[in-house]
mmCIF file of the C-alpha atoms, coordinates in Angstrom:
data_MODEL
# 
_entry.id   MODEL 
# 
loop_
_atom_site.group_PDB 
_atom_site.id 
_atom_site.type_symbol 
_atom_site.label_atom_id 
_atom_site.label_alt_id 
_atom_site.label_comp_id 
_atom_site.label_asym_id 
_atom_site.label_entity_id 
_atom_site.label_seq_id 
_atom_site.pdbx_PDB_ins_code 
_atom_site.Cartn_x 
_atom_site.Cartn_y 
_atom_site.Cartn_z 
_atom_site.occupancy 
_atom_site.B_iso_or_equiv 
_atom_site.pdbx_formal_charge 
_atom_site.auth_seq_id 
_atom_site.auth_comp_id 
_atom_site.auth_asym_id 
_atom_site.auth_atom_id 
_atom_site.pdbx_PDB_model_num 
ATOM 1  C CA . UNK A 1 1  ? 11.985  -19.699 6.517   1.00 0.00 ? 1  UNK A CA 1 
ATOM 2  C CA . UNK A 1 2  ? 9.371   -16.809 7.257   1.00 0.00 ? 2  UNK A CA 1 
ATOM 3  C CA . UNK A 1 3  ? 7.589   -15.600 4.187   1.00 0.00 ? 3  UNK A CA 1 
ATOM 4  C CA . UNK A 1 4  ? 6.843   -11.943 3.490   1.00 0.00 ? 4  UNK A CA 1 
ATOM 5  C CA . UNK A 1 5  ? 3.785   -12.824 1.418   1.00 0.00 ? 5  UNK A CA 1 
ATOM 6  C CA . UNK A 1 6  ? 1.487   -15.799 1.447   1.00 0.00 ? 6  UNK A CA 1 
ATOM 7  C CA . UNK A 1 7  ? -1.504  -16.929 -0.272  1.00 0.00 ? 7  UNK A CA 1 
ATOM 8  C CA . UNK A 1 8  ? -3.869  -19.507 1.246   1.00 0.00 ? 8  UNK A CA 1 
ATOM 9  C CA . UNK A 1 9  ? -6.333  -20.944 -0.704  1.00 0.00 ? 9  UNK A CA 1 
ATOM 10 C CA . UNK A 1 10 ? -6.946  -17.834 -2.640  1.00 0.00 ? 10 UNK A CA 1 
ATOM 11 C CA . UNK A 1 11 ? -10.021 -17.454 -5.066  1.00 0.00 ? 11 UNK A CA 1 
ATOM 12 C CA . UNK A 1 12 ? -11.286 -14.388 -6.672  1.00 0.00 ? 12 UNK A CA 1 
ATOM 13 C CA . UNK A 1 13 ? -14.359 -14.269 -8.872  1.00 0.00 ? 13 UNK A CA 1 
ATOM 14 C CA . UNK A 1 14 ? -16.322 -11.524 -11.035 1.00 0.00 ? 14 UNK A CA 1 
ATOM 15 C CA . UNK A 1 15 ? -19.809 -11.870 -11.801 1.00 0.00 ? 15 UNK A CA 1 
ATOM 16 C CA . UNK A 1 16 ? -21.276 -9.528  -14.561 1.00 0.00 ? 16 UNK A CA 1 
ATOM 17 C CA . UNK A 1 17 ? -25.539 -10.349 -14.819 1.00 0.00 ? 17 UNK A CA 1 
ATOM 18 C CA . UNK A 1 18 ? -25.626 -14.120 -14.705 1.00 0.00 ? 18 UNK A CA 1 
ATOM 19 C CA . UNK A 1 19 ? -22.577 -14.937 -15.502 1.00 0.00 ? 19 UNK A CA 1 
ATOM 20 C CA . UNK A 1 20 ? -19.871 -15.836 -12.931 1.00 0.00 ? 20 UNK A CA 1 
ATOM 21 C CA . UNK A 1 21 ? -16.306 -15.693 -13.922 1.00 0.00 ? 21 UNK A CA 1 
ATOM 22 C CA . UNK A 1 22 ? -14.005 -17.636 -11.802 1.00 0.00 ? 22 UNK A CA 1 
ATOM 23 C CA . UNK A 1 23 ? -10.211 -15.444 -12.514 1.00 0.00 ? 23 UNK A CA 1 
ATOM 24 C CA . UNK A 1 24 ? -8.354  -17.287 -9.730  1.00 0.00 ? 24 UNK A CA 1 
ATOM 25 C CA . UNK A 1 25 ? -8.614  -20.517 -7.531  1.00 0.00 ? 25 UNK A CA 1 
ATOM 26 C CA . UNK A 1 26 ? -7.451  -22.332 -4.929  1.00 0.00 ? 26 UNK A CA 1 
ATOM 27 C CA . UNK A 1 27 ? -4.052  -19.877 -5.070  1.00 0.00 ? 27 UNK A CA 1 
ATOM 28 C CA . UNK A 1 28 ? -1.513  -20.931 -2.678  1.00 0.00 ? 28 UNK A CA 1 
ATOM 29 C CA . UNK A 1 29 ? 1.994   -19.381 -2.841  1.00 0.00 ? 29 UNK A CA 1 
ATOM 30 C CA . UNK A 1 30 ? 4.570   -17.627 -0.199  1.00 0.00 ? 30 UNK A CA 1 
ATOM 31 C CA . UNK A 1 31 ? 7.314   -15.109 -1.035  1.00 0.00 ? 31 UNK A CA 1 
ATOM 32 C CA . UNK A 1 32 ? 10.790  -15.555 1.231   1.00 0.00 ? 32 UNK A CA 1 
ATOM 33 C CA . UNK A 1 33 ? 12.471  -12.495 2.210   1.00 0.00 ? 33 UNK A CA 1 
ATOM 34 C CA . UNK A 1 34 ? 15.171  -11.646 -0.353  1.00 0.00 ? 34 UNK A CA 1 
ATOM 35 C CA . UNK A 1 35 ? 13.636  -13.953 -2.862  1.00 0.00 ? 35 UNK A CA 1 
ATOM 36 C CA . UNK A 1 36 ? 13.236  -12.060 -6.288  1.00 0.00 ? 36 UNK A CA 1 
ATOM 37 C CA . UNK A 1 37 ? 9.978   -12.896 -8.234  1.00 0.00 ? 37 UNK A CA 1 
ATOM 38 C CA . UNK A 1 38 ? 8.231   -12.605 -11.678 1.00 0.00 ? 38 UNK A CA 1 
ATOM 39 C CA . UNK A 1 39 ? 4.657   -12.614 -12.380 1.00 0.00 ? 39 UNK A CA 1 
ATOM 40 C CA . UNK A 1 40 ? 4.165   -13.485 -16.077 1.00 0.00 ? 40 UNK A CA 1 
ATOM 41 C CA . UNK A 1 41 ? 1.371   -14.399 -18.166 1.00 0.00 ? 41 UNK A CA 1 
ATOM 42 C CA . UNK A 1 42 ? -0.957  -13.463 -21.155 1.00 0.00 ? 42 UNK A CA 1 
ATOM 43 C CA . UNK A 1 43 ? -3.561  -10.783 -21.173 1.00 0.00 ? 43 UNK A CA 1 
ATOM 44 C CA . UNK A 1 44 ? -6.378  -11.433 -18.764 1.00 0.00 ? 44 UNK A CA 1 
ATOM 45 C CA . UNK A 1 45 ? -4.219  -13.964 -16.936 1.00 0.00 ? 45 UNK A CA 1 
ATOM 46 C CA . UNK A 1 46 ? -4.837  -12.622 -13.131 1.00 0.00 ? 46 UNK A CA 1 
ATOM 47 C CA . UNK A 1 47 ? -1.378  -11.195 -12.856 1.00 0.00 ? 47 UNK A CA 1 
ATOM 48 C CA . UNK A 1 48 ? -3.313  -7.509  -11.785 1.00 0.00 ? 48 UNK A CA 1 
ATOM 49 C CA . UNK A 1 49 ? -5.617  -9.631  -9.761  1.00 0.00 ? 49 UNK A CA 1 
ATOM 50 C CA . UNK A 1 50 ? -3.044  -11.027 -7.888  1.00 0.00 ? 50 UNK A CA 1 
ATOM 51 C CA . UNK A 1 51 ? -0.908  -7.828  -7.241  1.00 0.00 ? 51 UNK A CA 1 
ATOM 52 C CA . UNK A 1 52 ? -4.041  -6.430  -5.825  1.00 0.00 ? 52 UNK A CA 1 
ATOM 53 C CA . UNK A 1 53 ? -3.994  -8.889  -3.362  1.00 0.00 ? 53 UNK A CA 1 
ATOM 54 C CA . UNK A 1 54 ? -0.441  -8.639  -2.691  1.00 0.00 ? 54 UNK A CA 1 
ATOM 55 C CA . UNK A 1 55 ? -1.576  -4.635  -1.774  1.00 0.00 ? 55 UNK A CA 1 
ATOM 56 C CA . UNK A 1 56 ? -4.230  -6.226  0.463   1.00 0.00 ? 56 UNK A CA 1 
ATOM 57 C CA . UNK A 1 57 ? -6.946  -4.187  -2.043  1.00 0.00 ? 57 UNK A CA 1 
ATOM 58 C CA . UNK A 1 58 ? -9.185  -7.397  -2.152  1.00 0.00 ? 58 UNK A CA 1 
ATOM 59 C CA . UNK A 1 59 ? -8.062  -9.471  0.572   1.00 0.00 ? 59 UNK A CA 1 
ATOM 60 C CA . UNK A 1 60 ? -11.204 -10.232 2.618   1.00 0.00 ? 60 UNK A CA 1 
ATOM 61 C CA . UNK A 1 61 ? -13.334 -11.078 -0.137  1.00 0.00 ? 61 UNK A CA 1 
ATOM 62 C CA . UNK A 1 62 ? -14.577 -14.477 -0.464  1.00 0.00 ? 62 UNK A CA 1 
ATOM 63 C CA . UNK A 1 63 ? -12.411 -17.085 1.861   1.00 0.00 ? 63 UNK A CA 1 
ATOM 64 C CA . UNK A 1 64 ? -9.008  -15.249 0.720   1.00 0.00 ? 64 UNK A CA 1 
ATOM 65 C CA . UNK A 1 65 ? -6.182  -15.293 3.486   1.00 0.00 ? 65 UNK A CA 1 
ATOM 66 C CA . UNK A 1 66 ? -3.173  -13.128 2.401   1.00 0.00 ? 66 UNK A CA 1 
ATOM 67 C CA . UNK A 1 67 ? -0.677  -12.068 4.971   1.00 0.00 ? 67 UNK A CA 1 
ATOM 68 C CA . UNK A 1 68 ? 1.771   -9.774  4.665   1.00 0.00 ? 68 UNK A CA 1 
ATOM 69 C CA . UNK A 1 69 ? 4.551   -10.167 7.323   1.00 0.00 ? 69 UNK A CA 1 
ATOM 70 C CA . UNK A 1 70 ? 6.652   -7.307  8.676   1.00 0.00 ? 70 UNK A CA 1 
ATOM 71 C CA . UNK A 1 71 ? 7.737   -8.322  12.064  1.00 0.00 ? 71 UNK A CA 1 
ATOM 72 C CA . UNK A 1 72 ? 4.908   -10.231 13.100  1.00 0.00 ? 72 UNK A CA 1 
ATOM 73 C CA . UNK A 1 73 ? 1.959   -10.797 10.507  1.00 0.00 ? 73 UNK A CA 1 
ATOM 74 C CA . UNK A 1 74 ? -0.775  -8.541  9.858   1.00 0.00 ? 74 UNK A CA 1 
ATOM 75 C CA . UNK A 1 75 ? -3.675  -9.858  7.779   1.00 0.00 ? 75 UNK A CA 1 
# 
């Protein structure tokens, strides 16, 4: 199967003075065409985080690889 969204080695960090705040790592996940999916989890989880990068908003930061395939990929 193709995905439609993947996530390779995925990690997204704030930093706020000193202090370095590591909100997602080492994310690796795909989405199939057709398949129906839920992103749960409690406040300050990464669920935004991760539908930003889903939207490509903070794809090239760090070493994250998301592609989003529609036809052939684009990343």
């Amino acid at each position: 199967m193709n995905p439609i969204i993947k996530l390779d080695h995925v990690y997204k960090r704030y930093t706020s003075g000193d202090t370095e705040i590591l909100v997602l790592k080492n994310i690796n996940y795909q989405i199939e065409k057709g398949e129906f999916v839920i992103i749960l989890g409690a406040s300050g989880a990464g669920k935004t985080t991760v539908l930003y990068l889903f939207a490509l908003y903070q794809a090239k930061e760090e070493r994250n690889t998301v592609s989003i395939y529609q036809g052939g990929a684009v990343t």
